[in-house]
NUVEX-313481 format. One line per 8 residues: number of its first residue (from 0); their letters; for each residue x, y, z of C-alpha. Coordinates in Angstrom, 2 decimals, padded with zeros to 5 digits. Layout:
% residues N
NUM	A	X/Y/Z  ...
This chain:
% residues 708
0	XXXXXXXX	113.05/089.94/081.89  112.83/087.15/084.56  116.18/086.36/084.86  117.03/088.70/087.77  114.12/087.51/089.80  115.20/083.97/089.06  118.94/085.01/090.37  117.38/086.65/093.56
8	XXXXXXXX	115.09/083.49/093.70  117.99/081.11/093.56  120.19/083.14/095.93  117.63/083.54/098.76  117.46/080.68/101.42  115.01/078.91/101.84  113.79/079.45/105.52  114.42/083.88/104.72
16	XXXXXXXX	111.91/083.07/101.53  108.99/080.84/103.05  108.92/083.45/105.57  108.09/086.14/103.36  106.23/084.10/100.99  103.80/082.27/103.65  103.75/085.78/105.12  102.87/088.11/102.37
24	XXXXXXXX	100.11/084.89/101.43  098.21/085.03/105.01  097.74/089.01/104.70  096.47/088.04/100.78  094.30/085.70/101.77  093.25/087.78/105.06  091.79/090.53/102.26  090.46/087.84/100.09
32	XXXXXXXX	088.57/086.79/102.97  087.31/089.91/104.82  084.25/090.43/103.21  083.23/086.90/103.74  083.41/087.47/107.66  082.29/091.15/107.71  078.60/091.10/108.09  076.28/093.77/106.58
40	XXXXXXXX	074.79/096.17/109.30  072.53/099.08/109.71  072.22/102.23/110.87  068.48/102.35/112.14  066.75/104.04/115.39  063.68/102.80/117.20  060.22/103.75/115.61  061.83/104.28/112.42
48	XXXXXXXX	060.37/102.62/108.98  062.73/099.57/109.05  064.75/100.10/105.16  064.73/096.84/104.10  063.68/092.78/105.64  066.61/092.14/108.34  067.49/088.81/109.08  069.82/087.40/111.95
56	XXXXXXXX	073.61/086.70/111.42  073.91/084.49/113.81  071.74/082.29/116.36  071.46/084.13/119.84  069.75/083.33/123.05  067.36/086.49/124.08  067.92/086.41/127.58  065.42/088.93/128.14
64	XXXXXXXX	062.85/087.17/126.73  063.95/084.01/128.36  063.90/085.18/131.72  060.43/086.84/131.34  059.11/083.20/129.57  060.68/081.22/132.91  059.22/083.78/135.24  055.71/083.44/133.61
72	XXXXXXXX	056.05/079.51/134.18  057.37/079.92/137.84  054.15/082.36/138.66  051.97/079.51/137.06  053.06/077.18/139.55  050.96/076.83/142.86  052.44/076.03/146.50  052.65/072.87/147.52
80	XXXXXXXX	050.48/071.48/150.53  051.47/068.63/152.83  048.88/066.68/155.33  049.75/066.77/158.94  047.30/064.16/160.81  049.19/065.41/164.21  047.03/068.66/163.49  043.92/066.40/164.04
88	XXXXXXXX	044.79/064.50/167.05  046.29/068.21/168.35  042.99/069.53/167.92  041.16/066.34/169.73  043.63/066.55/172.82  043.10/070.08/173.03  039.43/069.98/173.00  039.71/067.00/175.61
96	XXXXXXXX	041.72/068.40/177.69  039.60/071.43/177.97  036.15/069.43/179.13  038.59/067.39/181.51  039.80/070.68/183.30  036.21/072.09/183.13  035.07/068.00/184.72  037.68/067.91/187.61
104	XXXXXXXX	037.41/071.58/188.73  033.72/070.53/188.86  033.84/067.79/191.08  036.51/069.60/193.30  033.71/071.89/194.41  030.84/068.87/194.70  032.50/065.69/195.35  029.10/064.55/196.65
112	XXXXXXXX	027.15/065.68/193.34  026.04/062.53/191.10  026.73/063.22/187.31  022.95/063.37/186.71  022.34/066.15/189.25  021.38/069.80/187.76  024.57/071.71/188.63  024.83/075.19/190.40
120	XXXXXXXX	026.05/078.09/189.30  029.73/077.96/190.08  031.82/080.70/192.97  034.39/082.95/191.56  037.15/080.87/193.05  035.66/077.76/190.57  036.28/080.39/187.42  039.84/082.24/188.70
128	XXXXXXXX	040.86/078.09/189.16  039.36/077.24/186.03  041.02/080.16/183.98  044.58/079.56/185.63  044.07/075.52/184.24  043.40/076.95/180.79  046.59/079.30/180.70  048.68/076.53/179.93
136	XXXXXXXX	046.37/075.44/176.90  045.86/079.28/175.56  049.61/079.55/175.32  050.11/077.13/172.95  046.47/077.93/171.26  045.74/081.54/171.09  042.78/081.51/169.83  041.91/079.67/172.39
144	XXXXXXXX	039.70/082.05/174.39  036.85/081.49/177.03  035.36/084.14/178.59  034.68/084.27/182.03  030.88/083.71/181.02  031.46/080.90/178.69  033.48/079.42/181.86  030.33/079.92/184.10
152	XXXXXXXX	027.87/078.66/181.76  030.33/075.00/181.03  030.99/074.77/184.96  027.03/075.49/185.71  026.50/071.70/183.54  026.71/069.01/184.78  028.83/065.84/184.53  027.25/063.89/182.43
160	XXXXXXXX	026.10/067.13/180.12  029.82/067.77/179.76  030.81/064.65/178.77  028.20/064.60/176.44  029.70/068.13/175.00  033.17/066.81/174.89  032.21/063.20/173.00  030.37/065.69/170.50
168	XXXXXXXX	033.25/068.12/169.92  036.15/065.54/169.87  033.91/063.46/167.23  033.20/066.34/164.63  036.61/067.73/164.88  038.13/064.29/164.44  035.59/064.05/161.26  036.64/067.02/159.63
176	XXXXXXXX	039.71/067.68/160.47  040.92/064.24/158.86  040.31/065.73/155.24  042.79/068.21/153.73  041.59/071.49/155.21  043.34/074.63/153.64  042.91/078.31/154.61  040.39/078.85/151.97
184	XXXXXXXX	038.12/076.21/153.20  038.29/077.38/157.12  034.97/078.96/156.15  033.31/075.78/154.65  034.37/073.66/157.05  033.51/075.53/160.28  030.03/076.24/158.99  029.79/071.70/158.68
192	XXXXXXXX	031.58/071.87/162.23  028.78/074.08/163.30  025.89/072.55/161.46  026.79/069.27/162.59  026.69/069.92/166.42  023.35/072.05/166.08  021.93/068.60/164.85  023.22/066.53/167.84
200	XXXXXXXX	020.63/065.66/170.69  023.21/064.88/173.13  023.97/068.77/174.02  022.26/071.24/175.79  020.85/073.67/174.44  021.96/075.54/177.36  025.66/075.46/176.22  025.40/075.06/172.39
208	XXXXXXXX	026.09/078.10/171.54  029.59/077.79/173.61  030.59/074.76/172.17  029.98/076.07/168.73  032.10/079.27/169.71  034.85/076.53/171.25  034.66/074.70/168.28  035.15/077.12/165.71
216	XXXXXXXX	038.33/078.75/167.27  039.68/074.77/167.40  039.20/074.21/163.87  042.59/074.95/161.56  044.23/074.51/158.73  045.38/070.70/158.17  047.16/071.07/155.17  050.27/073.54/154.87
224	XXXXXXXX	052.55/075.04/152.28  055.93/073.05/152.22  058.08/075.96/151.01  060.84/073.30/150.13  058.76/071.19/147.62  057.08/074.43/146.58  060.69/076.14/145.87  062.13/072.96/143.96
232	XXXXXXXX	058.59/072.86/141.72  059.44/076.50/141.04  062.80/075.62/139.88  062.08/072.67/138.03  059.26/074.69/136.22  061.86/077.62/135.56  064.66/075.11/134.13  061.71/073.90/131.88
240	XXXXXXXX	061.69/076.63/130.15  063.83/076.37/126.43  065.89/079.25/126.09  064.46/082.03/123.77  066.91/082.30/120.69  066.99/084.76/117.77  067.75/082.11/115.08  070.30/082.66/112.08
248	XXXXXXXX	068.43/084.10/109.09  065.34/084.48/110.90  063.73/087.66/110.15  063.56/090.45/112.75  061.97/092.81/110.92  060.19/093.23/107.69  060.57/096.37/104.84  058.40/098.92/105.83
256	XXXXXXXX	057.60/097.67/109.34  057.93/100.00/112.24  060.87/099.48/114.67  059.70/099.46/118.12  061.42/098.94/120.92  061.13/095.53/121.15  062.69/094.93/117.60  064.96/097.33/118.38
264	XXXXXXXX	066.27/095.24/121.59  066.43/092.56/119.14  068.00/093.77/116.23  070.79/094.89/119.16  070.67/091.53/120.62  071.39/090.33/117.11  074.53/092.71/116.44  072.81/094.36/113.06
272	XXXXXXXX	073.41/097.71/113.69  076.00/099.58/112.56  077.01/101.06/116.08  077.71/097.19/117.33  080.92/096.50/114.82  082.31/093.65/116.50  086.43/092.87/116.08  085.41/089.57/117.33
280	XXXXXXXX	085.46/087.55/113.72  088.01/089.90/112.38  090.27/088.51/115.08  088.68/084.97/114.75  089.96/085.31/110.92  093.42/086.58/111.26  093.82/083.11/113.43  092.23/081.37/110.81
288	XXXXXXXX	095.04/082.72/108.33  097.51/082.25/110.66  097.12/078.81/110.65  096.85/078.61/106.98  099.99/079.90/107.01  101.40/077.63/110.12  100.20/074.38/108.02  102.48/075.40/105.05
296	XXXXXXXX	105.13/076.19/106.72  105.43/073.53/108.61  104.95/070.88/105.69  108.24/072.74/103.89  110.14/072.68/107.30  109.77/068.71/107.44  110.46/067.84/103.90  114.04/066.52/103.58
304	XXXXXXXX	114.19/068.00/100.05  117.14/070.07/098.61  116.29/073.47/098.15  115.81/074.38/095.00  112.89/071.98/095.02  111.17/073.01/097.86  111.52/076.35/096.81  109.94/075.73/093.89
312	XXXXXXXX	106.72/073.80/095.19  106.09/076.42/097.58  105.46/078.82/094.87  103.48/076.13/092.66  101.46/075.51/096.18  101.07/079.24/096.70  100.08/080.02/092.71  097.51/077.90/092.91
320	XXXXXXXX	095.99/078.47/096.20  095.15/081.60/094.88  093.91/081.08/091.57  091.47/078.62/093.72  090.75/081.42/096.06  089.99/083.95/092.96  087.66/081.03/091.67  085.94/081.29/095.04
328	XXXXXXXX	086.11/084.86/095.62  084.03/084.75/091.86  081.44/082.32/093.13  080.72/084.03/096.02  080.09/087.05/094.07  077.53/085.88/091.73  076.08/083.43/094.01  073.59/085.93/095.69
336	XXXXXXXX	071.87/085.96/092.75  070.86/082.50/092.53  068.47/080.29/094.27  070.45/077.59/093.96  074.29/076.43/096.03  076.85/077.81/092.72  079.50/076.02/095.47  079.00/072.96/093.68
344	XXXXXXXX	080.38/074.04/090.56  083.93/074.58/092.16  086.61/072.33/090.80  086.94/070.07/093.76  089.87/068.22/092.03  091.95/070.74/090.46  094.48/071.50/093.15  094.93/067.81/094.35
352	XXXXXXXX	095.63/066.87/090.30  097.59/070.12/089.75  099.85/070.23/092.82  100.42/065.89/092.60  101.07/066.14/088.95  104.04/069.02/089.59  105.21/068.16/093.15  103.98/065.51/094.93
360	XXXXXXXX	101.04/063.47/096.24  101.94/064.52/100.31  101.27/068.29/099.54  098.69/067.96/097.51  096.48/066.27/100.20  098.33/069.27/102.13  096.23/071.66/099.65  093.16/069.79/099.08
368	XXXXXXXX	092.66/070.54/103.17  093.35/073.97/103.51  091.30/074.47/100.60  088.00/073.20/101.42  088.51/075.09/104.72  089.10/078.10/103.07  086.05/077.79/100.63  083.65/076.97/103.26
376	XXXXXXXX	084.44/080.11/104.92  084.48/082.17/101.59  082.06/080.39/099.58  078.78/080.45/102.92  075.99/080.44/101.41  073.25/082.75/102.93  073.58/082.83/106.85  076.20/079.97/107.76
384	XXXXXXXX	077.75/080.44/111.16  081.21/080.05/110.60  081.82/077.53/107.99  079.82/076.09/105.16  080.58/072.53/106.08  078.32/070.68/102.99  080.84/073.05/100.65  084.48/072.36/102.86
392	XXXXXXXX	083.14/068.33/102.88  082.40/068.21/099.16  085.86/070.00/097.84  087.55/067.64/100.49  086.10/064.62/099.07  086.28/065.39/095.55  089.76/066.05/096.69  090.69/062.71/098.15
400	XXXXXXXX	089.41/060.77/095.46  091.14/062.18/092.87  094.27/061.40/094.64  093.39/057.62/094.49  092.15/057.44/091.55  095.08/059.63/089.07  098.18/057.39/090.88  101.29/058.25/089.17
408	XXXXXXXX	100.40/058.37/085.69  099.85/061.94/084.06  098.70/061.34/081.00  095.83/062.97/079.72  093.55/060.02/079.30  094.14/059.24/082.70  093.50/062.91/084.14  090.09/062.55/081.84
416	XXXXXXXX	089.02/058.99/083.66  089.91/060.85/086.94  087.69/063.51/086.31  084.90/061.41/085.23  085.56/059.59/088.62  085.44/062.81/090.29  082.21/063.58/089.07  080.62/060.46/089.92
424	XXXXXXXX	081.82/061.25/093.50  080.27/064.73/093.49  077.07/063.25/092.55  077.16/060.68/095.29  078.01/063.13/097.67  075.43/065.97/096.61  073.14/063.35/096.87  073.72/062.71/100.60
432	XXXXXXXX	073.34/066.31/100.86  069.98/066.85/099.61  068.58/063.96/101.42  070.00/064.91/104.44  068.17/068.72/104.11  065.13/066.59/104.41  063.80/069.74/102.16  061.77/069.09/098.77
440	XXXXXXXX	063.47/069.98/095.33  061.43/070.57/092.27  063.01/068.69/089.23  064.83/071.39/088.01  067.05/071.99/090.94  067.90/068.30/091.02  068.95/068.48/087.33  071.18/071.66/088.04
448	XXXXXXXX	072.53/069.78/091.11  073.43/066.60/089.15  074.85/068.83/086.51  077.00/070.84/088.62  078.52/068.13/090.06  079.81/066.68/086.66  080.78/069.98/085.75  083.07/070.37/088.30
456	XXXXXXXX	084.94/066.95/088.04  085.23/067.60/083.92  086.04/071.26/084.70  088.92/070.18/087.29  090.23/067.77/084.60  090.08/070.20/081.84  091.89/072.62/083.78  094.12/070.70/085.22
464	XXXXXXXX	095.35/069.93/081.43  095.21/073.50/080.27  096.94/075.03/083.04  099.96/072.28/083.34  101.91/073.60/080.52  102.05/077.17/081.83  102.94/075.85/085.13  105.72/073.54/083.91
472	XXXXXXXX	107.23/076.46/081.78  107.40/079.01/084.31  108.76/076.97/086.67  111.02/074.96/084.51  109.25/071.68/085.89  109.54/068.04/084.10  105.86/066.56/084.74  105.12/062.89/083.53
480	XXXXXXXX	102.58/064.59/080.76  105.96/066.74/079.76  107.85/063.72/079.57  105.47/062.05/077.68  105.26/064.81/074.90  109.23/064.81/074.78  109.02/061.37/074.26  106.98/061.62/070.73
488	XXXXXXXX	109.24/060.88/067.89  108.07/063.96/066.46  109.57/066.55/068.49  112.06/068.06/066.41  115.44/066.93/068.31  114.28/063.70/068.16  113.92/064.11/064.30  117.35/066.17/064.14
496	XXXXXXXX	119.12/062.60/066.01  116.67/060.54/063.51  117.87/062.17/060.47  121.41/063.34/061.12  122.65/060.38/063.39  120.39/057.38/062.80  123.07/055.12/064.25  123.17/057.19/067.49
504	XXXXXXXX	119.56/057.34/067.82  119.20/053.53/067.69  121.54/053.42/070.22  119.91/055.56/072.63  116.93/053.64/072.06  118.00/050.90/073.29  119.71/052.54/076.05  116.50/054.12/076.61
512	XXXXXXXX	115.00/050.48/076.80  118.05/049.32/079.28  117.73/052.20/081.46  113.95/052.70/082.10  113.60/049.02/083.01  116.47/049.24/085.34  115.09/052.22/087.38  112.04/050.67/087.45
520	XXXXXXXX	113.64/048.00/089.03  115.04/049.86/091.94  111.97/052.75/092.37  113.54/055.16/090.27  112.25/057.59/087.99  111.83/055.13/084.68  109.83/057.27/082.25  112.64/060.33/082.87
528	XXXXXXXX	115.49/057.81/082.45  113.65/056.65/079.15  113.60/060.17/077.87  116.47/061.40/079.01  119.00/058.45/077.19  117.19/060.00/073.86  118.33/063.05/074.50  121.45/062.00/076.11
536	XXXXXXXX	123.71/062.13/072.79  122.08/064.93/070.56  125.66/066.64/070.85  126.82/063.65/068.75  124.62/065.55/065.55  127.26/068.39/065.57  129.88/065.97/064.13  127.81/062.89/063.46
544	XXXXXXXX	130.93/061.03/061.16  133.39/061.28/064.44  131.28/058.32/066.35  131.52/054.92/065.69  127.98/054.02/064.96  127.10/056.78/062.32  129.78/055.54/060.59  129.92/053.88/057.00
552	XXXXXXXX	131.92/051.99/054.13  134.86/051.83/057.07  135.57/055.42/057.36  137.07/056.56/060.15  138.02/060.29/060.66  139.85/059.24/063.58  142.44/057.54/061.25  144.38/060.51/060.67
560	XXXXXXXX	143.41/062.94/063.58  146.10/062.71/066.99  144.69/061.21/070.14  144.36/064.77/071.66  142.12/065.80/068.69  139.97/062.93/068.75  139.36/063.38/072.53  138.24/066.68/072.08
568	XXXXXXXX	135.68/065.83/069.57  134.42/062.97/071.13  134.47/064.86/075.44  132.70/067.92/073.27  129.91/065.87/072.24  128.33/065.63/076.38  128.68/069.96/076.94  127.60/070.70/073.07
576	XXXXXXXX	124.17/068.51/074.09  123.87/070.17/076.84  123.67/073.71/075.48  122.15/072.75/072.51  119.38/071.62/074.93  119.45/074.74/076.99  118.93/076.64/073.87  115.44/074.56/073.09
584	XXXXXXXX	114.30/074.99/076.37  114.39/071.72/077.51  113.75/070.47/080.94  116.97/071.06/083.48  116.72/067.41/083.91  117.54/066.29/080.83  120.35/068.97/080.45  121.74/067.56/083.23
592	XXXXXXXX	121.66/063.69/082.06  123.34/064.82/078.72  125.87/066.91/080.93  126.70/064.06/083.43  126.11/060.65/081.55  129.74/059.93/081.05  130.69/061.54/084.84  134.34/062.42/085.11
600	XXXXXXXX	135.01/058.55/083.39  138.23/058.44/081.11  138.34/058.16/077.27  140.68/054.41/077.39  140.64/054.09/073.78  142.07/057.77/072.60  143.97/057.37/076.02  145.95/054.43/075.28
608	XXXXXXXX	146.60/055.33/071.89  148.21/058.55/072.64  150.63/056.45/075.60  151.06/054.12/072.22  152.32/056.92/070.21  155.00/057.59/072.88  153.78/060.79/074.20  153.93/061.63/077.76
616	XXXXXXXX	150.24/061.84/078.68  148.37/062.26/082.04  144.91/060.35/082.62  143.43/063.19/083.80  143.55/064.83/080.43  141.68/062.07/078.79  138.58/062.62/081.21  134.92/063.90/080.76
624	XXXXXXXX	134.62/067.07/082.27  131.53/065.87/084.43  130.44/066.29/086.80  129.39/063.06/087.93  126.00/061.78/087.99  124.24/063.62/090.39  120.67/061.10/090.76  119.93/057.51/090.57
632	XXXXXXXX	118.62/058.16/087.20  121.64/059.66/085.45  123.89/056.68/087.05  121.83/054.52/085.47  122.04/056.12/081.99  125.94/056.20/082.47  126.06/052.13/082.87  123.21/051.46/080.27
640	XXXXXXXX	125.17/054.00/077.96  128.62/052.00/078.11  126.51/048.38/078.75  124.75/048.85/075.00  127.75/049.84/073.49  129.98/047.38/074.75  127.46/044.14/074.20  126.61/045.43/070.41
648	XXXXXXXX	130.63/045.12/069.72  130.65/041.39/071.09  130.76/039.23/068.73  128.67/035.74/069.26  127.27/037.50/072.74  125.71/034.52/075.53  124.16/034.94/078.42  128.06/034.33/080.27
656	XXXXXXXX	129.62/036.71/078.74  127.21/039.50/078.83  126.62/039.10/082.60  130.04/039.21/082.89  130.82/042.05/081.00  127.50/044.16/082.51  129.33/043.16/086.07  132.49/044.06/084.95
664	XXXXXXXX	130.77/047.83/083.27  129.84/048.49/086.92  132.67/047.90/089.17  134.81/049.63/086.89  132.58/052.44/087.75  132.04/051.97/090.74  136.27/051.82/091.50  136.50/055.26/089.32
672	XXXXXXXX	134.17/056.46/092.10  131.46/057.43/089.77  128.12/056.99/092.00  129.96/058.89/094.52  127.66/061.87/094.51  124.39/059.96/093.79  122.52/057.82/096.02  122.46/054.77/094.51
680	XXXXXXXX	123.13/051.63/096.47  124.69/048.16/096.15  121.86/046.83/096.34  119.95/048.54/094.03  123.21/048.47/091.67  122.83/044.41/092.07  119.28/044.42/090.87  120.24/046.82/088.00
688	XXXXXXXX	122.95/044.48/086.68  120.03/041.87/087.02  117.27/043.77/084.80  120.06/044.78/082.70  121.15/041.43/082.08  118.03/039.89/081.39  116.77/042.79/079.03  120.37/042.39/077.13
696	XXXXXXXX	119.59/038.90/077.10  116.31/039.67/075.15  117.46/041.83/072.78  120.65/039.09/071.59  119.21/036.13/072.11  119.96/033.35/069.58  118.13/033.22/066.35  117.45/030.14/064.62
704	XXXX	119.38/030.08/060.63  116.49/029.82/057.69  117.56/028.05/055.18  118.02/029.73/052.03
């Protein structure tokens, strides 16, 4: 059923594929995440019953209400006065000036007349002179006005009675002028101005009532409104003023409460009603996708992987993105129903263990990110703004820890301890969360808090396990958990070589032994090399009597078969493993080391013996048919698999000869030009002769004789 898609999926490249993959994901995730972003509105009219208790989406300033608030604190402030003493001494000079004018007109007229002599009443030309003197002075004070029988009645005093009039005047205006007199108080103070001269002796009565009249037209205001320092007061009272905001989830209106028009203007303001559909988050979530989608693709487009690979952990990325975003999508769903943040029973540690476990750590931590920004957006709790950050934070911990904490061994028991460390991480960060609320939880909340967060490390764990086998079927993928369940001694191939060829399975046990500690040596893949040289001669149980070490009593079929018939037999055994494999389902990888362990490497001994024999033979006919080993893994099998068998024919084996013989294993090889399509250095060849060595040495050490 899936083997055309698997044909198509081979056959596509790469760059055509994470195109349509990434793409067809964005506009997947883009209805996933729609609802999350597309607020509930109304369709309501002012002085309607409001339908149900209508909260804010999102915070907004109410300009309206600002402006009216900043307005109401400008009116409150009053002008600002400033004291001019200049005013004062203004007043004084005028009032001086005025009894000088009236003194030295005077005495024009009578030079003769003492000061103490009763003056005359004055000519015409005394008042015309006196009132051209004053012109000057009433243009700069206009309320400076003398009529022409005030004029009469100063000039008919006398010297002395002037003087007298002019000390008075200049003193009380100099007394009351010199404190803060505004326009308000004009009133209060020319009443004292007046009072005070009615009490002096030193005036006539004669002219009292002019000087009082003079003295109330001198008096002014001393203190004025700076408009500048008024104006900035203003302002600084204005910028005061907090802006007025409509906060997120506050409630505009309550069920059953009429809408007037000022909850109308605010449920506008707030963009609740249904003829205020804005595209604005629609938009802000297509971006959001977008670069979702830019992330992954990028991360594929920078991994110097072949292929097939890649190809493969997109998919496994993709999978279970989504099966995270379903577990979400479910959350979010029920979550209105509960009092409490459901958020925290997410798996924060599934895709990091999932996505390391089948691909590797780099896009996992890839994953764990996009993740926790997706579920803050799709798992907001009541009235977020734009992301539920205490949700995105605690999936990205949980997350990160997990990473530490599995390291690169997939065994259950070690998923389970990660878990359990995954939980205790949840707890520690739910419990920065509640403190930081600063809000009170009853006992019960705390217990479903603390609960929820083990939940979700065991839960991540648990699934993790579950879902790994379904994953590494599908995708035909070779985890260290799969290995490790190969590995059991139970699995019926392993029985089949066990039972059928016990010499050959002894042998690839301790080719198993050679080759895992060599590749651990050199940062290769030692658990798959361990596995794989178990499997690595299962063809041999087709014809278990035609190899060497399942043979007994000194039977050798080989005896009486020609060279070309034994070389069949024995070249069979790597492509008869192979399929046999292929037919149990067994991981590519280990089809491949049974395939390529012997490379394109010649058969000497059936070789030689047909050149013996006389025959005209080619080499070429006497090789595997490879091809040869394609990884650092399968190179290694190849020398471990010739290394075993040669040392276990040696007879009386030291430490000499088996180096020498382990040395001289490899550069044969190498010379054939079998690590020619495998990575595998000299240098890492060097300290795989070394390991090799030393493990050999281990194995055929001396042993002491016991006596009998």
């Amino acid at each position: 059923m899936f083997q055309p898609i698997r044909k198509l999926f081979k056959s596509l490249k790469f760059n055509y594929l994470s195109l349509f993959l990434i793409g067809l994901s964005t506009v997947l995730l883009f209805s996933f995440m729609y609802g999350s972003v597309k607020k509930e509105t109304y369709e309501l009219k002012a002085f309607q019953i409001a339908p149900d208790t209508i909260r804010s989406l999102k915070t907004v300033e109410d300009a309206v209400k600002t402006e009216q608030d900043r307005e109401r604190a400008a009116n409150e402030v009053g002008p600002s006065y400033v004291f001019s003493e200049d005013v004062v001494k203004n007043r004084q000079a005028i009032a001086t000036s005025l009894f000088d004018f009236l003194i030295e007109v005077k005495n024009q007229d009578e030079p003769d007349q003492t000061t103490s002599e009763i003056a005359t009443k004055p000519s015409k030309e005394l008042v015309a002179e006196m009132r051209t003197k004053l012109s000057s002075l009433e243009k700069e004070e206009p309320s400076l006005r003398l009529s022409d029988d005030a004029i009469v009645n100063l000039l008919s005093q006398s010297t002395d009675a002037l003087l007298n009039a002019q000390s008075v005047l200049v003193g009380v205006l100099g007394e009351e002028l010199s404190k803060p007199v505004r326009t308000a108080d004009l009133s209060t103070v020319r009443y004292e101005v007046d009072r005070k001269i009615r009490l002096t002796d030193s005036v006539s009565s004669s002219i009292l009532q002019t000087l009082i009249t003079l003295s109330r037209s001198l008096v002014v205001e001393t203190e004025s409104i700076h408009e500048e320092m008024t104006k900035a007061r203003v302002e600084q009272a204005r910028e005061s003023v907090e802006p007025t905001r409509i906060l997120q989830g506050q409630v505009i209106v309550r069920e059953g409460q009429v809408i007037d028009k000022e909850i109308y203007r605010q449920l506008e303001l707030a963009g609740v009603l249904s003829n205020q559909s804005s595209m604005k988050p629609l938009a802000g979530l297509i971006l959001f996708v977008l670069f979702v989608g830019a992330i992954i693709y990028m991360h594929f487009l920078s991994w110097s992987e072949n292929r097939v690979v890649k190809k493969k952990a997109l998919l496994i990325v993709l999978v279970v993105f989504f099966l995270l975003v379903i577990i979400m999508k479910l959350i979010s769903l029920i979550e209105k129903d509960f009092d409490v943040l459901l958020a925290f029973l997410f798996p924060t540690a599934l895709a990091p263990m999932l996505i390391k476990l089948l691909t590797n750590e780099r896009l996992a931590l890839m994953t764990t990110i996009i993740t926790a920004a997706t579920a803050g957006i799709l798992l907001q709790e009541g009235y977020a703004a734009i992301i539920q950050m205490e949700v995105a934070l605690y999936i990205l911990f949980g997350g990160i820890v997990s990473l530490y904490l599995l390291g690169d061994n997939g065994r259950r028991s070690n998923i389970l301890r990660t878990s359990l460390g995954v939980s205790v991480s949840n707890m520690m960060f739910i419990g920065f969360y509640l403190l930081m609320t600063q809000s009170s939880y009853d006992l019960t909340e705390l217990v479903y808090y603390m609960i929820a967060a083990i939940v979700s490390g065991i839960l991540s764990g648990a699934l993790t396990i579950g879902l790994m086998p379904f994953f590494e079927s599908a995708f035909r993928l070779l985890s260290d958990m799969r290995l490790i369940e190969l590995s059991n001694p139970n699995h019926p191939l392993l029985k089949k070589v066990l039972t059928e060829t016990p010499g050959t399975y002894h042998h690839s046990v301790m080719v198993a032994n050679l080759a895992d500690a060599a590749c651990e040596s050199i940062g290769a893949n030692g658990l798959l090399a361990r596995v794989g040289s178990y499997y690595h001669d299962i063809g041999k149980t087709l014809r278990p009597g035609y190899f060497i070490e399942n043979q007994h009593a000194g039977q050798n079929p080989h005896d009486s078969l020609p060279p070309e018939k034994s070389r069949d037999i024995i070249i069979a055994h790597g492509e008869d493993g192979a399929r046999l494999l292929e037919r149990h389902k067994m991981p590519v990888e280990i089809i491949d080391i049974a395939r390529q362990h012997h490379g394109t490497s010649t058969l000497k001994y059936f070789y030689f013996k047909a050149k013996e024999s006389g025959e005209d033979v080619k080499e070429e006919d006497f090789r595997y048919a490879g091809p040869k080993p394609q990884t650092k893994e399968i190179a290694i099998i190849s020398i471990a698999d010739s290394v075993e068998a040669a040392v276990r024919s040696m007879k009386e084996p030291t430490s000499e000869k088996i180096a020498a013989l382990v040395r001289s294993i490899i550069n044969d090889k190498m010379n054939d030009g079998q690590f020619d399509e495998c990575d595998l250095s000299m240098k890492e060849l060097k300290k795989a002769e070394r390991v090799m060595c030393e493990t050999l040495n281990g194995i055929f050490h001396n042993r002491i004789e016991y006596p009998k």
